[in-house]
C-alpha positions as YAML, in Angstrom:
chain: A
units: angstrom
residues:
- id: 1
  name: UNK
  ca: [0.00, 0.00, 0.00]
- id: 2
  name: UNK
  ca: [1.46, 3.71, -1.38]
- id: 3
  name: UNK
  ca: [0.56, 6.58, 0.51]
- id: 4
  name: UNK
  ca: [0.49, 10.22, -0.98]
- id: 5
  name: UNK
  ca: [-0.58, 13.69, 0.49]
- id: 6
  name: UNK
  ca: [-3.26, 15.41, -1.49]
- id: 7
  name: UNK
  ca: [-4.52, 19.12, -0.47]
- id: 8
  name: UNK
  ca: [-7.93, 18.53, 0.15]
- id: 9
  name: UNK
  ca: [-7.91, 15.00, 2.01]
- id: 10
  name: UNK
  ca: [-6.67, 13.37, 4.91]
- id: 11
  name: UNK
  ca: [-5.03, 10.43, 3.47]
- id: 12
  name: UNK
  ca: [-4.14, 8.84, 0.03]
- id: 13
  name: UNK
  ca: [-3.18, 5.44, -0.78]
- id: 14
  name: UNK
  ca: [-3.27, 2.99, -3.39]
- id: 15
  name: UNK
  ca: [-2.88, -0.84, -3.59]
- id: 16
  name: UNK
  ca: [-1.91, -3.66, -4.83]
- id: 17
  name: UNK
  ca: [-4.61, -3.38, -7.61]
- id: 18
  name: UNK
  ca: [-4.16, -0.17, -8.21]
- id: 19
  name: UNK
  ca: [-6.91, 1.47, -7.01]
- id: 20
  name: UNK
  ca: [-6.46, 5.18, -5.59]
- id: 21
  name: UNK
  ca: [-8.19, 6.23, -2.35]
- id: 22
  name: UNK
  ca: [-7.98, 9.47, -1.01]
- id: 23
  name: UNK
  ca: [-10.14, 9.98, 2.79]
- id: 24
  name: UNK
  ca: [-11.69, 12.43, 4.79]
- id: 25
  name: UNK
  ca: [-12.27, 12.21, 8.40]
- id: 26
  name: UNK
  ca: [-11.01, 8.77, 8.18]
- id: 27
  name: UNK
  ca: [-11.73, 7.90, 11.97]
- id: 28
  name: UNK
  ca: [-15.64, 8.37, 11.92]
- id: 29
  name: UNK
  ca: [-17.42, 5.16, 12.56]
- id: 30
  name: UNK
  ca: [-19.61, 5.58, 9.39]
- id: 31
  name: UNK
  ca: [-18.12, 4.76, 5.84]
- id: 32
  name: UNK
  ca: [-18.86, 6.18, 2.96]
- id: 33
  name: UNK
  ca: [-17.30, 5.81, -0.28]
- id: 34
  name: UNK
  ca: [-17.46, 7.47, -3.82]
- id: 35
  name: UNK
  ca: [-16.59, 5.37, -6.87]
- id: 36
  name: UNK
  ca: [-15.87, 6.28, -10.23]
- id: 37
  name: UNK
  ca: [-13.34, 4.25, -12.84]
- id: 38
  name: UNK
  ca: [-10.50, 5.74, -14.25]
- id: 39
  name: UNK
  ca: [-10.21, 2.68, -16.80]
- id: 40
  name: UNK
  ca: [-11.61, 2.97, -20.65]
- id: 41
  name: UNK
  ca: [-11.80, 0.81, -23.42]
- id: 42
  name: UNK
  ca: [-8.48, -0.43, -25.73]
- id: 43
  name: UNK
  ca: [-6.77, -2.84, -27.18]
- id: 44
  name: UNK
  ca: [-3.75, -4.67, -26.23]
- id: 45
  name: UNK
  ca: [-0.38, -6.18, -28.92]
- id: 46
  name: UNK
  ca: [-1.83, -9.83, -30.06]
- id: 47
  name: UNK
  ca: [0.61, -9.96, -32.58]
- id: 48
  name: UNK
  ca: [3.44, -8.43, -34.88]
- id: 49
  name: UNK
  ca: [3.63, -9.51, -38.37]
- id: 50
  name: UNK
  ca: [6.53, -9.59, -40.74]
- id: 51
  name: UNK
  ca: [6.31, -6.00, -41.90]
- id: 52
  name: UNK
  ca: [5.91, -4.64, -38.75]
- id: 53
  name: UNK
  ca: [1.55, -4.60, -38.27]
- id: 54
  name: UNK
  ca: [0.48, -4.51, -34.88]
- id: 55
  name: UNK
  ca: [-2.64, -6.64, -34.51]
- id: 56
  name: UNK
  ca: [-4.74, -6.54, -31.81]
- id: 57
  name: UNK
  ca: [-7.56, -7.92, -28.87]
- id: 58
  name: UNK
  ca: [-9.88, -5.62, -27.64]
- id: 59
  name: UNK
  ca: [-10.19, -4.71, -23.55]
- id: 60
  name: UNK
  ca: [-13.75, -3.78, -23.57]
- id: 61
  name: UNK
  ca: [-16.50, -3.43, -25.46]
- id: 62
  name: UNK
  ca: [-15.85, -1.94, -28.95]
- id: 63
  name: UNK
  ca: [-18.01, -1.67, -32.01]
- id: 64
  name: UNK
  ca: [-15.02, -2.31, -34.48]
- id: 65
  name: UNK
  ca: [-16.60, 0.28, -37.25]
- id: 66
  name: UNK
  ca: [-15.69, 3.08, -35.39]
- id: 67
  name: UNK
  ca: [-11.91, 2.23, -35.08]
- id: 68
  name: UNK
  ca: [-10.78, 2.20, -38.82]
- id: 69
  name: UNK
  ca: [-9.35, 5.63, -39.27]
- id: 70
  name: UNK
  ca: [-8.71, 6.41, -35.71]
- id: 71
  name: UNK
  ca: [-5.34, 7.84, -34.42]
- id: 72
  name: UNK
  ca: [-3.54, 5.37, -31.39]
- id: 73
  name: UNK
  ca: [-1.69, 5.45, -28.43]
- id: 74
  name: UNK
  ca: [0.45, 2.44, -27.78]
- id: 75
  name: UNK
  ca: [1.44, 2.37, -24.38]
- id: 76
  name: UNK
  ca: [5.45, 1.08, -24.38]
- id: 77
  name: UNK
  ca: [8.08, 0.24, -21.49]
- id: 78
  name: UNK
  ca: [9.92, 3.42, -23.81]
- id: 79
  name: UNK
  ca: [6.90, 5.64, -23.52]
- id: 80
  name: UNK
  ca: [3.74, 6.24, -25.85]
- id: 81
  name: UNK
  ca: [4.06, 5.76, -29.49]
- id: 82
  name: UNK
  ca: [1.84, 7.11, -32.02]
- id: 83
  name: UNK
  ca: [-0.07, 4.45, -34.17]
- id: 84
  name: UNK
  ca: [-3.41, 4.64, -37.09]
- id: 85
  name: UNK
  ca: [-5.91, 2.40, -37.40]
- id: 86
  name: UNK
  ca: [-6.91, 2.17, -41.24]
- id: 87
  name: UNK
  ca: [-8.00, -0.30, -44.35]
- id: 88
  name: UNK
  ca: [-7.56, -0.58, -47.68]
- id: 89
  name: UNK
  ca: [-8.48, 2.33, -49.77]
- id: 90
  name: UNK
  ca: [-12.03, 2.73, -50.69]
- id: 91
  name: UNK
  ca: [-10.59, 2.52, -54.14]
- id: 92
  name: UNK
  ca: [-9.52, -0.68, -53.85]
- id: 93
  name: UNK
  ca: [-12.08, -2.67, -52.10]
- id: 94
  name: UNK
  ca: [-14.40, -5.02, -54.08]
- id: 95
  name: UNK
  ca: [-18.15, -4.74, -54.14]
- id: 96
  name: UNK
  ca: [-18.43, -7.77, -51.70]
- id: 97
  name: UNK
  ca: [-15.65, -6.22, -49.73]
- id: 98
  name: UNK
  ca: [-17.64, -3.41, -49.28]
- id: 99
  name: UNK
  ca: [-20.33, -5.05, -48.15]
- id: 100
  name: UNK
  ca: [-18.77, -6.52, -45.06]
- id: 101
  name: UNK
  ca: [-18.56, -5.35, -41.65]
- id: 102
  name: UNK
  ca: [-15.63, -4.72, -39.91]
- id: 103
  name: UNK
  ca: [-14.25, -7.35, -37.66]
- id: 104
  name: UNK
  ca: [-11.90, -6.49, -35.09]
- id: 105
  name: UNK
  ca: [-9.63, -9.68, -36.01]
- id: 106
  name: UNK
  ca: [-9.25, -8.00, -39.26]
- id: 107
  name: UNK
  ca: [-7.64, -4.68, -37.82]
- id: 108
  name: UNK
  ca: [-4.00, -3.71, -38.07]
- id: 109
  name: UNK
  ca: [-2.40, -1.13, -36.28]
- id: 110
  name: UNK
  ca: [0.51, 0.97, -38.37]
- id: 111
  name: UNK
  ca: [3.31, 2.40, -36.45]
- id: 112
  name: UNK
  ca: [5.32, 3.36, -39.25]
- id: 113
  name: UNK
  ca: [7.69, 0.63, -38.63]
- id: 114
  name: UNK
  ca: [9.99, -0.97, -41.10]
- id: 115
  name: UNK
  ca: [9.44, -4.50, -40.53]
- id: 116
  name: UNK
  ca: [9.06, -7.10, -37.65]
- id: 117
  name: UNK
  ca: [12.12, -6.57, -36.12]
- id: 118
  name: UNK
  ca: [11.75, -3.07, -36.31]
- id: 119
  name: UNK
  ca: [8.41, -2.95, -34.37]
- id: 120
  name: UNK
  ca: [9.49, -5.42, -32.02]
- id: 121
  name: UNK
  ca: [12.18, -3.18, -31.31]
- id: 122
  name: UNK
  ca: [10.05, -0.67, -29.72]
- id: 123
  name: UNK
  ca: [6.69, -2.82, -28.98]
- id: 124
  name: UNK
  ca: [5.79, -6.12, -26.98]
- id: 125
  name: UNK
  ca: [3.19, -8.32, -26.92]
- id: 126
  name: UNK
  ca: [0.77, -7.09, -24.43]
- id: 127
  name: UNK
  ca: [1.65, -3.60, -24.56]
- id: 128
  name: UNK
  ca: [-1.97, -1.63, -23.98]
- id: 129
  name: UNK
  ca: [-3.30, 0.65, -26.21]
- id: 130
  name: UNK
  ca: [-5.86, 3.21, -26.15]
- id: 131
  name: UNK
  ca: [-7.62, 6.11, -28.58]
- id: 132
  name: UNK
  ca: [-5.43, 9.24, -28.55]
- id: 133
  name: UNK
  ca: [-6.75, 11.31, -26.16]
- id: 134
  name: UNK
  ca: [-7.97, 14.54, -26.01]
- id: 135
  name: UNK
  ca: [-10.57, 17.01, -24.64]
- id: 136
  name: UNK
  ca: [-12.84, 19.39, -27.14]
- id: 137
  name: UNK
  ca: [-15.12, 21.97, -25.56]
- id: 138
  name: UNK
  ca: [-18.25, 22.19, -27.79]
- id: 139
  name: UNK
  ca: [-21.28, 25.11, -27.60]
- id: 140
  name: UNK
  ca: [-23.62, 25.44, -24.14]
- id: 141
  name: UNK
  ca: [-20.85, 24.32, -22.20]
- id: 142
  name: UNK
  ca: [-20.20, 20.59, -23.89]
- id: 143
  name: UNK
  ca: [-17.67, 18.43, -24.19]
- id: 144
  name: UNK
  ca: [-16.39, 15.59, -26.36]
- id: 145
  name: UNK
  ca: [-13.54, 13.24, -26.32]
- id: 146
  name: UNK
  ca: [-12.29, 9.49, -25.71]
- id: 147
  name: UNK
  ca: [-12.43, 8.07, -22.13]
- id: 148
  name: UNK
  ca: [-15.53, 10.21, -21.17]
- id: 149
  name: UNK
  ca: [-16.67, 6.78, -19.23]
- id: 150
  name: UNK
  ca: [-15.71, 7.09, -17.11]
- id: 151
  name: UNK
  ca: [-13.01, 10.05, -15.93]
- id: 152
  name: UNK
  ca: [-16.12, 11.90, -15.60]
- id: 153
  name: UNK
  ca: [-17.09, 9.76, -13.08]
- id: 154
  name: UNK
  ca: [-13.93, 9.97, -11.45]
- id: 155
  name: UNK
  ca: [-13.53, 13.41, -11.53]
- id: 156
  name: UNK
  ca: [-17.01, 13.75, -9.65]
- id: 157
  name: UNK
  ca: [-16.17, 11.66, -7.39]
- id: 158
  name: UNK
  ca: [-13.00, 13.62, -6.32]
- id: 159
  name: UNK
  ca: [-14.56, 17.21, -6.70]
- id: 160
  name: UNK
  ca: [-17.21, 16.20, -4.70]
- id: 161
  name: UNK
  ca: [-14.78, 14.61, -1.62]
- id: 162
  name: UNK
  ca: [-13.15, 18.68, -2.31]
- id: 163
  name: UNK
  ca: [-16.03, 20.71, -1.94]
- id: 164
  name: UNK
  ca: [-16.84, 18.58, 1.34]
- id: 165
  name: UNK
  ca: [-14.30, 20.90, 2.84]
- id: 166
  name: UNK
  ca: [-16.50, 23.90, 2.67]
- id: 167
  name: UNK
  ca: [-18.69, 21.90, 5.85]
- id: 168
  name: UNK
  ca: [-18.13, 19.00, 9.00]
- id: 169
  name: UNK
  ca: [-17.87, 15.68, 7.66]
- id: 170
  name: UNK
  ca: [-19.56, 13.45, 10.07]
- id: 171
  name: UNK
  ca: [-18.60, 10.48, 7.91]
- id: 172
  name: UNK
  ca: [-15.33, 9.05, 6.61]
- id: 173
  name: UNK
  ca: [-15.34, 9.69, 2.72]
- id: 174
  name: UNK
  ca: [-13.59, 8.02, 0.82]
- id: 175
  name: UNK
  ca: [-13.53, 8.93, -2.89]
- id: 176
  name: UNK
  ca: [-12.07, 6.15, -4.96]
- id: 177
  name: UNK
  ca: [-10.55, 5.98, -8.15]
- id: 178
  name: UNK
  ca: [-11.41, 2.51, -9.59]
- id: 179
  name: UNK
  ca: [-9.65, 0.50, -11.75]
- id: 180
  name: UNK
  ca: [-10.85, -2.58, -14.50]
- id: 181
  name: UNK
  ca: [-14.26, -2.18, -14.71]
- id: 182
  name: UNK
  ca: [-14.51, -2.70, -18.23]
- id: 183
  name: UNK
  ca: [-13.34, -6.06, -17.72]
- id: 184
  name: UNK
  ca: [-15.39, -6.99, -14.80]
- id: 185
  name: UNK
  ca: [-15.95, -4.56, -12.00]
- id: 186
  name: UNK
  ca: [-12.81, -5.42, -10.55]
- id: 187
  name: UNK
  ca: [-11.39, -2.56, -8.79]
- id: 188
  name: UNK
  ca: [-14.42, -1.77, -6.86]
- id: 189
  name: UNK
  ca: [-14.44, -5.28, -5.55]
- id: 190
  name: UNK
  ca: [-11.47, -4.67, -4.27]
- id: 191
  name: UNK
  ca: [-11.33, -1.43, -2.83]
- id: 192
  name: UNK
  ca: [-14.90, -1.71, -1.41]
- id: 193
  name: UNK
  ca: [-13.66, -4.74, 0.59]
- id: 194
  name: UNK
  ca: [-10.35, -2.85, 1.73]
- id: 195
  name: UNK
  ca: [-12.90, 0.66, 2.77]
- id: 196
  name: UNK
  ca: [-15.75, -1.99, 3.94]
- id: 197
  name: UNK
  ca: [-18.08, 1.04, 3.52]
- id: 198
  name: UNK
  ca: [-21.80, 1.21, 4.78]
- id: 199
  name: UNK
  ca: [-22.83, 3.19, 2.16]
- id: 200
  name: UNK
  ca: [-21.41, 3.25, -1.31]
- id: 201
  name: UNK
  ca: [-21.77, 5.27, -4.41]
- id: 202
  name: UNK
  ca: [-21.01, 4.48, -7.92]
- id: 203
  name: UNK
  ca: [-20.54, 7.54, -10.13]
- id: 204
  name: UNK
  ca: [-20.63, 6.37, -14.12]
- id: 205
  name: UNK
  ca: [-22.09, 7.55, -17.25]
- id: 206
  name: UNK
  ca: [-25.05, 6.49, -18.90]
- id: 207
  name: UNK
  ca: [-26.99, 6.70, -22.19]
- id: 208
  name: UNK
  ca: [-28.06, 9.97, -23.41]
- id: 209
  name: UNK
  ca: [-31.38, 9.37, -25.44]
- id: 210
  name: UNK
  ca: [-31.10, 12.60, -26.83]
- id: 211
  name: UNK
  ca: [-29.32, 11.97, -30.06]
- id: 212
  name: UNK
  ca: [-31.23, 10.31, -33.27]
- id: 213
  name: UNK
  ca: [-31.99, 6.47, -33.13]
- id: 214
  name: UNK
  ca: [-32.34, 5.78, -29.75]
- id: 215
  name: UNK
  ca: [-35.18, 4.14, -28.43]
- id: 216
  name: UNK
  ca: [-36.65, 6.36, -24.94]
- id: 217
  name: UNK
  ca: [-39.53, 3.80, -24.75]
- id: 218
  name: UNK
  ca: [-36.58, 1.15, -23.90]
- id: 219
  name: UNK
  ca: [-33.64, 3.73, -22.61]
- id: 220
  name: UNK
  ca: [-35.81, 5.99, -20.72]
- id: 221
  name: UNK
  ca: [-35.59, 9.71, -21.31]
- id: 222
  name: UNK
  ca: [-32.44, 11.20, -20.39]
- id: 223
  name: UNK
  ca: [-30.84, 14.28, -22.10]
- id: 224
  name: UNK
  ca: [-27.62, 16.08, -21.67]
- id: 225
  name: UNK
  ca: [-27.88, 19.66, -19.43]
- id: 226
  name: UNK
  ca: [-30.44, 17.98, -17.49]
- id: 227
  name: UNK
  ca: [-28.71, 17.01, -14.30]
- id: 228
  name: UNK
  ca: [-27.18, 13.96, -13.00]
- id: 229
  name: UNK
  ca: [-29.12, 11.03, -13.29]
- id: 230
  name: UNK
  ca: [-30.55, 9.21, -9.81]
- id: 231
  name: UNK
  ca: [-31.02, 6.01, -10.49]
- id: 232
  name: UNK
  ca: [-33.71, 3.35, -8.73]
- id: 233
  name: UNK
  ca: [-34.07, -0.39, -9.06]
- id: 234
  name: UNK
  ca: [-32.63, -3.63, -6.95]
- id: 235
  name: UNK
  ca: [-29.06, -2.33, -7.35]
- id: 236
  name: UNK
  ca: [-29.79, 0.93, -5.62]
- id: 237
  name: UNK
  ca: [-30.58, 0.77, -1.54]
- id: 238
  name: UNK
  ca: [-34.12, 2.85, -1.52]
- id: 239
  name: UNK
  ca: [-33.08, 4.79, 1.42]
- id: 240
  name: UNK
  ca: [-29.53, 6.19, 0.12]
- id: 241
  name: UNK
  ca: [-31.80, 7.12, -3.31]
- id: 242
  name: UNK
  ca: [-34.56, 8.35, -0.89]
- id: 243
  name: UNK
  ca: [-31.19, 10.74, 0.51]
- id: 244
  name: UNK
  ca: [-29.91, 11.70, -2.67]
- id: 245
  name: UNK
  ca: [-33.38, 12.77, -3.70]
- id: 246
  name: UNK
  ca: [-34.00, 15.09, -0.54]
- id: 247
  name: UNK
  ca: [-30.84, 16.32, -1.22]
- id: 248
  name: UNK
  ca: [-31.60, 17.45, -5.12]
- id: 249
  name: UNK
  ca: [-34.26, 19.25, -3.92]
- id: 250
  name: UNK
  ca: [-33.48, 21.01, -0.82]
- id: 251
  name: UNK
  ca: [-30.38, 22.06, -2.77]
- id: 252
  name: UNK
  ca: [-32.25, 22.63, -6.06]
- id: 253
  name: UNK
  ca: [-30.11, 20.90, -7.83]
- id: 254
  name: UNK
  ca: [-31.76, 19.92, -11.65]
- id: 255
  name: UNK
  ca: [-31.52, 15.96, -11.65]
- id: 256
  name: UNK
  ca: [-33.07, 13.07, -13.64]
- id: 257
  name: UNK
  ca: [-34.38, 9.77, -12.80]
- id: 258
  name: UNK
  ca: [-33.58, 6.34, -14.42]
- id: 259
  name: UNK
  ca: [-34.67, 2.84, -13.43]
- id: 260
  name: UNK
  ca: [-32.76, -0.13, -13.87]
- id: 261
  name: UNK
  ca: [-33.99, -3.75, -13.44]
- id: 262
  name: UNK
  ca: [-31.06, -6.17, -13.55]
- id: 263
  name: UNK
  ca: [-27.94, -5.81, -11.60]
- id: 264
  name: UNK
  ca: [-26.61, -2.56, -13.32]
- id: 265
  name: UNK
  ca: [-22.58, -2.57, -15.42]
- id: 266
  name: UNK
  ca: [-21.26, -0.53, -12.97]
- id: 267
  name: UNK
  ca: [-19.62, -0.39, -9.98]
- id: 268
  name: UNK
  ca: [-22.42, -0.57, -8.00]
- id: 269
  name: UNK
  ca: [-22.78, -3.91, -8.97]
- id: 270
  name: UNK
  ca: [-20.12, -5.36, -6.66]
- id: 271
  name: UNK
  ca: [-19.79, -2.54, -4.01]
- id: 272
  name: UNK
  ca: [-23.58, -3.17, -3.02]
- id: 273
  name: UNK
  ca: [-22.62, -7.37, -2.45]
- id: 274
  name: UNK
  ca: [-19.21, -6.49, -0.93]
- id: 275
  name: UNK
  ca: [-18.54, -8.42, 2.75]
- id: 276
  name: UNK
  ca: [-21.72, -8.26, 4.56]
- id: 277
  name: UNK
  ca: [-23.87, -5.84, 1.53]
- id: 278
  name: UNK
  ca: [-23.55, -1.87, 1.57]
- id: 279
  name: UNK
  ca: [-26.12, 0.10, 0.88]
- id: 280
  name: UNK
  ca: [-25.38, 1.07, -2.54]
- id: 281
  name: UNK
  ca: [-26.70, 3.80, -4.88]
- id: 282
  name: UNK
  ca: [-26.03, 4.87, -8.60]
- id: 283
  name: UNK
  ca: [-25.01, 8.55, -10.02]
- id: 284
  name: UNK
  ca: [-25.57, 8.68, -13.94]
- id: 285
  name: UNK
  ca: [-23.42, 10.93, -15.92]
- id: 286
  name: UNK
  ca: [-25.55, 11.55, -19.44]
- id: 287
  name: UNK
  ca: [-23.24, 10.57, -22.34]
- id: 288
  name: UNK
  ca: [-24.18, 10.43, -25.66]
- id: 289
  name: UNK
  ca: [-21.90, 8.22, -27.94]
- id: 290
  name: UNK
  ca: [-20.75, 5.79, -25.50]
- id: 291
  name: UNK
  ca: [-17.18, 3.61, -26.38]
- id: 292
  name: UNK
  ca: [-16.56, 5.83, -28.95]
- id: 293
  name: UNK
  ca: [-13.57, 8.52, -29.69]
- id: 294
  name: UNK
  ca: [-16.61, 11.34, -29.31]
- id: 295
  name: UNK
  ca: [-18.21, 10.49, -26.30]
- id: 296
  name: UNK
  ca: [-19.80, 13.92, -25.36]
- id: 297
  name: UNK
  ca: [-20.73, 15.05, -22.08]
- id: 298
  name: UNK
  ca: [-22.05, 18.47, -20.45]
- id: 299
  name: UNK
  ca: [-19.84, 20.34, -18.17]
- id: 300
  name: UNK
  ca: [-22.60, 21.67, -16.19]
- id: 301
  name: UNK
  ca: [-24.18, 18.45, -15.23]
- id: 302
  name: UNK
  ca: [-20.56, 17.22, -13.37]
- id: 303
  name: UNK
  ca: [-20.61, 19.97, -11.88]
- id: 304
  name: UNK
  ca: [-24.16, 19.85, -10.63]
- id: 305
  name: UNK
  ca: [-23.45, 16.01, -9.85]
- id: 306
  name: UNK
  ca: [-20.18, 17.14, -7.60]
- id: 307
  name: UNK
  ca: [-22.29, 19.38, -5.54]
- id: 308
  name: UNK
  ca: [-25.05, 16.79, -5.38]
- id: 309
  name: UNK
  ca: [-22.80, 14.36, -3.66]
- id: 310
  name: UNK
  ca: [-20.39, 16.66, -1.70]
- id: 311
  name: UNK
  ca: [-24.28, 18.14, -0.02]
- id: 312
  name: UNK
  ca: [-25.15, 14.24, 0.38]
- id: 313
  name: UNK
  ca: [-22.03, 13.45, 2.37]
- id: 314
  name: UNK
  ca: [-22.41, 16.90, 4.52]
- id: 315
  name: UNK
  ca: [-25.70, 15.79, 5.17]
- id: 316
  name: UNK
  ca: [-25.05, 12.72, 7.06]
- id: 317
  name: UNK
  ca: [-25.20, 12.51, 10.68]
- id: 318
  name: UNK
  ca: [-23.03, 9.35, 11.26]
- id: 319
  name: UNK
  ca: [-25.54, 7.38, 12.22]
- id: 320
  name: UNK
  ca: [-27.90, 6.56, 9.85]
- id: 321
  name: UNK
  ca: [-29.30, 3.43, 9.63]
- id: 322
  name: UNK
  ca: [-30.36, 2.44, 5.59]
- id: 323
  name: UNK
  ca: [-32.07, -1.07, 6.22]
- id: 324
  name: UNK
  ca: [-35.10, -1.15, 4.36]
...
């Protein structure tokens, strides 16, 4: 276990996993933790052909059309290294060729190299890779980018543990930076057992239905600018959604509501069945284009999300009791 020193908490550590925790008041009997993944989709180095191709296996869920054409990051023991994504020219493809969808088996990765040798020179098997990233601000306060799901999440979750300093914590907050959830929820598994919280918040996006083609009757209706989403369902302890519904609206804080049947993909999957249970709740962050290089968010509804959880935490006497 690492320990840091961070301004605006207590305590900062990370483990074996890799998961960062940063605490307030870390002595109060009552636990409360903030969760929100700093991992996002990619690829790792399958294989290296004999003129230097990198081929790849996806880590996460990727819809392979969107990747021909995209601009890489291949993450090397020697540092990053620029790589493209591409096909054959238009020009060249066959009508049935043209026809076909994109597998992901099919994909190449070009790093400019001169041959086998040449790549392997710089590159190993295994070596991660992600979308080159970067940050655009769009109009009305927007913003669009690769790895919006879920740094969002994780920046909320961190704001929010900051602006807890403007009251008296009567909890221990711990706001966590998570790691492999794409892959399985792993990180919060972890670190939720480590914090053994009593109540425990997931902070993730979720699907905007405010674009074209997407079904509200089946996605619910949830738009960008709108305010965090609250979400309610079996994965979500009714009295901690009860909490961060009072909270909203004594703060006036715009929100949105979403219901989910099954066990949700997030983190609040495995932080509510951690040890003994916690009582577990769900923060949506609208996102419209999710796994994609353009995943676009609004600025104003992380910010309304921080406050919404930093008021939550202030809020708390220490002893609350969330058994339903």
């Amino acid at each position: 276990m690492r320990q840091y020193a961070l301004g605006f908490s207590d305590e900062v550590t990370t483990d074996v996993h890799g998961n960062v925790m940063a605490v307030r008041n870390p002595g109060a009997r009552l636990r409360v933790m903030f969760a929100g993944h700093c991992d996002q989709i990619g690829f790792l180095v399958r294989y290296i052909d004999n003129d230097g191709y990198l081929y790849v296996q996806g880590i996460g869920g990727w819809d392979p059309q969107i990747v021909v054409g995209q601009k890489m990051t291949v993450w090397t023991e020697g540092g990053p290294l620029f790589g493209a994504i591409a096909r054959k020219p238009i020009h060249l493809l066959t009508d049935e060729e043209r026809k076909q969808v994109v597998k992901l088996k099919d994909v190449w990765l070009d790093i400019g190299a001169k041959d086998q040798a040449d790549a392997a020179s710089r590159v190993k098997v295994g070596d991660p890779i992600t979308l080159e990233l970067g940050f655009r601000e769009m109009l009305n306060e927007r913003a669009c980018g690769p790895g919006m799901d879920d740094k969002t999440g994780l920046w909320i979750a961190m704001e929010a543990l900051r602006r807890t300093r403007s009251g008296q914590l009567k909890c221990a907050l711990y706001a966590v930076s998570t790691v492999q959830e794409e892959i399985g929820l792993r990180g919060s598994k972890t670190s939720a057992f480590r914090i053994n919280p009593y109540i425990g918040i997931a902070i993730d996006v979720c699907h905007a239905t405010d674009s074209p083609g997407i079904e509200k009757k089946h996605e619910g209706d949830i738009a960008l600018d709108k305010g965090p989403v609250i979400y309610r369902g079996p994965n979500m302890n009714p009295r901690v959604v009860d909490r961060l519904l009072d909270t909203a609206k004594a703060r006036q804080i715009p929100y949105q509501l979403a219901g989910h049947g099954p066990a949700t993909g997030t983190d609040a999957n495995t932080i509510q069945i951690t040890r003994a249970g916690v009582a577990a709740g769900l923060i949506g962050v609208p996102n419209r284009y999710m796994h994609s290089p353009v995943e676009t968010v609004s600025l104003r509804d992380l910010d309304r999300a921080a406050d919404l959880l930093a008021a939550f935490a202030l809020a708390l006497e220490g002893t609350e009791d969330c058994t339903p």
